[in-house]
C-alpha positions in Angstrom: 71.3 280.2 218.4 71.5 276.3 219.4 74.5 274.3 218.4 71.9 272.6 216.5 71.4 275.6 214.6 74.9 276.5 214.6 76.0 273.0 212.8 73.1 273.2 210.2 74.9 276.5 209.3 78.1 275.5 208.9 76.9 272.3 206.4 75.0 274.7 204.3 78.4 277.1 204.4 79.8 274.6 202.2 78.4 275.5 199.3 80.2 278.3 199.5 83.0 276.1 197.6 81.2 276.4 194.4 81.8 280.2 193.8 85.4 279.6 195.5 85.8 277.5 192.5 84.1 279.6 189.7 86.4 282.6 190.7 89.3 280.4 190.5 88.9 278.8 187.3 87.7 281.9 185.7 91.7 282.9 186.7 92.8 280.6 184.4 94.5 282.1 181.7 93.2 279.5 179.1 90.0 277.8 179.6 89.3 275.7 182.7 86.5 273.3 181.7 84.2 271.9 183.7 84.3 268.6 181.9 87.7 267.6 181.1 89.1 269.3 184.3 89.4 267.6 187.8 88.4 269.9 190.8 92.2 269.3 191.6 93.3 271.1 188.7 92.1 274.3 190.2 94.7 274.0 193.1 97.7 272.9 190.8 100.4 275.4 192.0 102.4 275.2 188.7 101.4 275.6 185.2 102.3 272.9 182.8 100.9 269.7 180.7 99.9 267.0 183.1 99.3 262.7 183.0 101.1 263.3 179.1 100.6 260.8 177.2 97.3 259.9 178.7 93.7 259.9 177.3 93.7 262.6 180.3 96.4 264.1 179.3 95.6 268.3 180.0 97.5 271.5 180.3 96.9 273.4 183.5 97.9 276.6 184.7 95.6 278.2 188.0 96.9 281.1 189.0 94.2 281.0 191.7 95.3 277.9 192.9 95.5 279.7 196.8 91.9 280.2 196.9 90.7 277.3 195.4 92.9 275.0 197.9 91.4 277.4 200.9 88.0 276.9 200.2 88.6 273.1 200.1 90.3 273.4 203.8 87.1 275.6 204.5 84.6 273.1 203.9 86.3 270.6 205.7 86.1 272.5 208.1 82.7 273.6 208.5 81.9 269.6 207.9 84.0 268.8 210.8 82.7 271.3 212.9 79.3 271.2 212.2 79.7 267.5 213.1 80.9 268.0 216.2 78.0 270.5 216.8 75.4 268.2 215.7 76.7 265.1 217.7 73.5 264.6 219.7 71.2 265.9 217.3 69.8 262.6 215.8 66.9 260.6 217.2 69.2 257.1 217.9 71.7 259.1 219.4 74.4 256.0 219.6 74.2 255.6 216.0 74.0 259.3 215.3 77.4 259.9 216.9 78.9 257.4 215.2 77.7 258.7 212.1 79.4 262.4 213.3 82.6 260.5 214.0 82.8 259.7 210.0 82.0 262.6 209.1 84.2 264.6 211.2 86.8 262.5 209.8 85.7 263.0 206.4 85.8 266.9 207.1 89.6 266.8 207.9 90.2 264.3 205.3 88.9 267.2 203.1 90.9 269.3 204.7 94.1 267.9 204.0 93.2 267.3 200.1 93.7 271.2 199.9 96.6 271.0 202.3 98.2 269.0 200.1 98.1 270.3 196.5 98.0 267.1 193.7 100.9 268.5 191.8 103.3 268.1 194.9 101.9 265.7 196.8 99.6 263.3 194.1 99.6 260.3 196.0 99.2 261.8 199.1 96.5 263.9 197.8 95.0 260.8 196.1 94.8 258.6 199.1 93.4 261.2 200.8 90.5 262.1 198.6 89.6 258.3 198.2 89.7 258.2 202.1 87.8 261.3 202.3 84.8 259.7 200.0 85.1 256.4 201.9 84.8 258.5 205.8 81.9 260.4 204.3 79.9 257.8 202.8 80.2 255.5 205.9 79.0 258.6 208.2 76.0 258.9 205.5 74.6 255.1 205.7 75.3 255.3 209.6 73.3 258.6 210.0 70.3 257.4 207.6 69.8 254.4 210.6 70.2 257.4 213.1 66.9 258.9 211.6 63.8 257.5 212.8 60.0 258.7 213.1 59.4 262.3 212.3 58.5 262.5 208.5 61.7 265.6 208.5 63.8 262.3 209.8 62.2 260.3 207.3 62.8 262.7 204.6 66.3 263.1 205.4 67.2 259.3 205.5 65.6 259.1 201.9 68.0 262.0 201.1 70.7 260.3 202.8 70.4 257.1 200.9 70.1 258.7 197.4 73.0 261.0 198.3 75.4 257.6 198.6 74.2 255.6 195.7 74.7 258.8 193.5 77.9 259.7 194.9 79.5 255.9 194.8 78.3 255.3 190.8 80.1 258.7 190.3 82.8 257.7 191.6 82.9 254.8 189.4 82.2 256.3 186.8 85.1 258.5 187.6 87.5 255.8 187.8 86.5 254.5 185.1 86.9 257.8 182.7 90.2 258.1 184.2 91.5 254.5 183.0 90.2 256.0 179.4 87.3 253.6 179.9 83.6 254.0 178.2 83.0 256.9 180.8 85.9 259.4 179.6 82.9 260.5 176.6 80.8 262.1 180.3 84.2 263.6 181.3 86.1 263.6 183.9 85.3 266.5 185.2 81.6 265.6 185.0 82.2 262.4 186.7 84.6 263.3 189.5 81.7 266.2 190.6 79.1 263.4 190.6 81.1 261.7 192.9 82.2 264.6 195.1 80.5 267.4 195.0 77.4 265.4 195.7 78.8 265.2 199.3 79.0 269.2 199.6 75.4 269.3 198.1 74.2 266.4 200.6 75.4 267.9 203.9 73.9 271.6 203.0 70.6 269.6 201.8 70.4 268.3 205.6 71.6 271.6 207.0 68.9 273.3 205.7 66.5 270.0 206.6 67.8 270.9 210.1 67.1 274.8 210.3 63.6 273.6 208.9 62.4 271.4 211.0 63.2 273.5 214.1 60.0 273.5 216.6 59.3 276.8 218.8 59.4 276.3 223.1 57.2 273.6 224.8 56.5 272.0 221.3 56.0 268.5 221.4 55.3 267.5 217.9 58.9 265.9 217.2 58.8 264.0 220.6 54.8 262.3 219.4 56.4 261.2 216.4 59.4 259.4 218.5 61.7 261.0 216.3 62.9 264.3 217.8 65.7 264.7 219.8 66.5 268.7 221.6 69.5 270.2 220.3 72.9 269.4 221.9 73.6 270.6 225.1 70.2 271.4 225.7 67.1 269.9 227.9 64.1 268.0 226.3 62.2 271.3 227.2 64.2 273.7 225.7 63.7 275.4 223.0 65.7 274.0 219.4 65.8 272.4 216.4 64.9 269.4 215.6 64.4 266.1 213.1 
């Protein structure tokens, strides 16, 4: 397998957060919901009522606040590292690594949100998550000007693009709903998995853009369209994946 491939892997691995997160809020010994909930809440490490006196004002208790926290370090991870694998994988390869410097950045970022639980550490874990979205959506807009010719590159850009703009108006949305603004009636929970898990979604979206647009030996069809680029590490005549 090509580091290519082996990066595309690890971005669609990061879905595996969504049934890290089902099992944990199905822990909870009263009713985690999905809408008035933050994805935080799930890796509280104490039980009690939380931002009292607050339009958000919530009791949460998440006894499976370990795994919840873990999965969030895990697809950090798998961002980061798939970055890294995928650092020459884009047809403008200048812009392309810039846009895997973001990212990997946003993949630790997402790292330390789980490292650092809200409960213990909120404004750590605040500054964090806002820095995570900020490191992520810069590595997006950068990537979508890495893409160019193929109609898989194409394709992805357009994905790319959306992915942002849906991401960014969920996260104002989420600010808003917090402040107890017009927004709090779509939930914060809703809103705050616009924002965010629209990120996971993206980068498994292009992983699996990746492992689909991979050519077979002495192919040429990606380097007609002046779009394709050979996996990292590897010679324009081997055989890999490519956009």
């Amino acid at each position: 397998m090509t580091r290519l491939r082996w990066g595309a892997t690890l971005w669609i691995l990061g879905l595996l957060t969504f049934p890290a997160q089902y099992v944990a809020a199905a822990l909870w010994p009263q009713r985690y919901s999905w809408v008035s909930n933050l994805i935080s809440d799930l890796g509280v490490t104490a039980c009690g009522t939380f931002d009292a006196g607050t339009r958000v004002e919530r009791y949460i208790c998440s006894p499976g606040h370990l795994l919840a926290n873990g999965s969030t370090i895990a697809n950090g991870a798998v961002l980061a590292v798939g970055a890294a694998l995928l650092w020459s994988a884009w047809p403008r390869r200048r812009t392309g690594r810039l846009a895997m410097v973001f990212l990997a950045t946003g993949g630790v970022l997402v790292m330390l949100v789980g490292l650092l639980p809200w409960d213990r550490h909120p404004e750590a874990h605040d500054v964090v998550a806002l820095a995570q979205a900020g490191a992520q959506w810069a590595g997006m807009v950068v990537l979508a000007f890495a893409l160019n010719g193929s109609p898989a590159a194409r394709w992805t850009a357009i994905l790319t693009i959306v992915g942002v703009l849906v991401s960014i108006i969920g996260f104002v949305l989420f600010v808003d709903a917090l402040s107890g603004g017009p927004s709090l009636a779509l939930g914060v929970g809703i809103t705050e998995r616009v924002a965010f898990d629209t990120l996971t979604l993206w980068g498994a979206a292009v992983g699996f853009m990746l492992l689909a647009s991979s050519v077979g030996p002495g192919s040429t069809t990606a380097s007609h369209h002046g779009g394709g680029m050979p996996a990292a590490g590897e010679s324009s005549g081997s055989s890999g994946a490519r956009l």
